[in-house]
N, C-alpha and C positions, 0 to 999 in steps of 0.2 A: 361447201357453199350452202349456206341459211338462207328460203325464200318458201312461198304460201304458194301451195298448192292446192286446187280445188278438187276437191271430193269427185270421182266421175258418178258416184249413186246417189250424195246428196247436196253438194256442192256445196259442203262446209269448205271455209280455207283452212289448210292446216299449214301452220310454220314445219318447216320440213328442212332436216342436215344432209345433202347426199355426199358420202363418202367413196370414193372412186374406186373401182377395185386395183389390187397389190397386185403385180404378176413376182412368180418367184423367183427365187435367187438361186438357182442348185450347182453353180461353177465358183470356183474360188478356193477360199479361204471358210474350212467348216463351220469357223464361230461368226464368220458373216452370212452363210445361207439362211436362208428363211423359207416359208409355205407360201404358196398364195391367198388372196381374201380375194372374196367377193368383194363385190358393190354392196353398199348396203344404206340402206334409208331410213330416218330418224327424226320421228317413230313409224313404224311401218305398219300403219293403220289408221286409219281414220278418227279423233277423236270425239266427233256426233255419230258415227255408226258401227263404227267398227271394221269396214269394210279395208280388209288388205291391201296395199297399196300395190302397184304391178312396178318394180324397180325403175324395168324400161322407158317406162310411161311418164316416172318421175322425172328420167334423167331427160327424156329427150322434153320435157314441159319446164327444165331450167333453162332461165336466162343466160345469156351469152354472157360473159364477162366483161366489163369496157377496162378496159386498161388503163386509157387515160384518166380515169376516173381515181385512179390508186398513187395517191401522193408519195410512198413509195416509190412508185415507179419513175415518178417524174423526177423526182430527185436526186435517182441513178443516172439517169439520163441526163441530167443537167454536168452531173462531176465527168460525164464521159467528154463531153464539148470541149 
């Protein structure tokens, strides 16, 4: 999810990517496990100050999703009727 997040030290907006963290895969099939990732925010810094952005702060200052708003979605939903 791409949205502008304001600076808490200068309140620049900054366009900002948060990427959700991965939980790992360690049961299965070898060549399907995987590691875990972090969350991670992009770019993870302020670009008037420099000031490090706090993940948390980012994730929970993003916008909810509307669903309805995703023509994709409505259009699954229409072939299910």
């Amino acid at each position: 999810m791409t949205f502008y997040y304001k600076c808490p030290e200068c309140s620049a907006k900054t366009r900002v990517t948060c990427l959700p963290a991965v939980a790992a895969r360690t049961y299965g099939d070898p060549m399907d496990c995987y590691p875990a990732e972090p969350a991670e925010v992009d770019p993870s810094a302020c670009e008037e100050c420099g000031l490090r952005f706090d993940t948390e702060a980012v994730f929970e200052a993003a916008p909810e999703r509307d669903y309805d708003e995703d023509k994709s979605d409505r259009e699954y939903e229409r072939r299910l009727e």
